[in-house]
C-alpha positions in Angstrom: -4.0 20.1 -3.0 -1.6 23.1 -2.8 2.6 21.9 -3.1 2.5 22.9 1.1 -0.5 20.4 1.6 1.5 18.2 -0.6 4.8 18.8 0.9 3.0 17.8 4.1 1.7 14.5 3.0 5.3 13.3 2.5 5.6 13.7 6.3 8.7 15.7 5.3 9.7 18.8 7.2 7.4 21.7 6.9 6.8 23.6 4.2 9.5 26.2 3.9 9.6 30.6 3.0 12.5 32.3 0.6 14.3 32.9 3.6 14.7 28.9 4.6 18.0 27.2 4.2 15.8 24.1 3.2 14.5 26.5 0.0 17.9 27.8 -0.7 19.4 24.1 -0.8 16.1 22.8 -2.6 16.4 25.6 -5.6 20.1 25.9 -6.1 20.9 24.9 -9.4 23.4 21.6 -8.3 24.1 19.0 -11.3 22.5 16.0 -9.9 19.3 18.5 -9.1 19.1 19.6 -12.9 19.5 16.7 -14.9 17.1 15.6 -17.4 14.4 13.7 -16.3 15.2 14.5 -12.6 12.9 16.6 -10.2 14.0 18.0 -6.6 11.4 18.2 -4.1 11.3 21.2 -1.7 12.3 18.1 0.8 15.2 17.4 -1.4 14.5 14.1 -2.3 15.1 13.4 -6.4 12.1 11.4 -8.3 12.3 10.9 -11.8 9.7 13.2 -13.6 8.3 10.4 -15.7 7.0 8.5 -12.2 5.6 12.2 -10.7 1.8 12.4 -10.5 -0.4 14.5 -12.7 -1.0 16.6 -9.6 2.4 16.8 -8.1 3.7 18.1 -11.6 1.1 20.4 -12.0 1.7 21.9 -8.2 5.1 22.0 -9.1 4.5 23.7 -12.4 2.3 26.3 -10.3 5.3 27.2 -7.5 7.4 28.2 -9.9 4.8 30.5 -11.8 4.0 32.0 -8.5 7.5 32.6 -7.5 8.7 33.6 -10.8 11.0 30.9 -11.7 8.7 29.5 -14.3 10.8 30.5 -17.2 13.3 27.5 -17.0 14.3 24.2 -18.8 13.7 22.4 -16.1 10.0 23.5 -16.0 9.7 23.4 -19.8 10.8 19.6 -19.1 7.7 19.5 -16.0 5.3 21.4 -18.6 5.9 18.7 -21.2 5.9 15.7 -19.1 2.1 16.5 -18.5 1.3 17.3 -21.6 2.1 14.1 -23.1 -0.5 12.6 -20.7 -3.1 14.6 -22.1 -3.7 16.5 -19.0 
């Protein structure tokens, strides 16, 4: 399931482009979007990364690498979260 088909599951809004304000409010880097342990959907809800699925981190670890923000903490933190389940 790609994040869009995902996204779409949720029964959220639709899935959004670069030039959304949804994307821009999603990715900005806010303090209660970036703390540790915390993940913001592109619907803007917060889950804790521990309860995220095998498959929602790994779409979410595949965004980023396809939209070039792959190089962060806060995907470091995704990346290692599903490596402790042996994924």
């Amino acid at each position: 399931m790609s994040e869009a088909e995902y996204q779409a599951s949720l029964g959220g809004p639709e899935p959004w482009d670069d030039d959304d304000e949804l994307y821009d409010r999603a990715m900005r880097p806010l303090e209660d979007r970036t703390a540790r342990g915390l993940w913001t959907t592109g619907a803007g809800d917060v889950l804790e990364i521990a309860g995220m699925t095998d498959e929602h981190l790994e779409n979410a670890i595949a965004y980023a690498e396809r939209n070039g923000f792959d190089d962060t903490d806060k995907i470091d933190e995704l990346r290692a979260e599903l490596a402790t389940r042996g994924s």
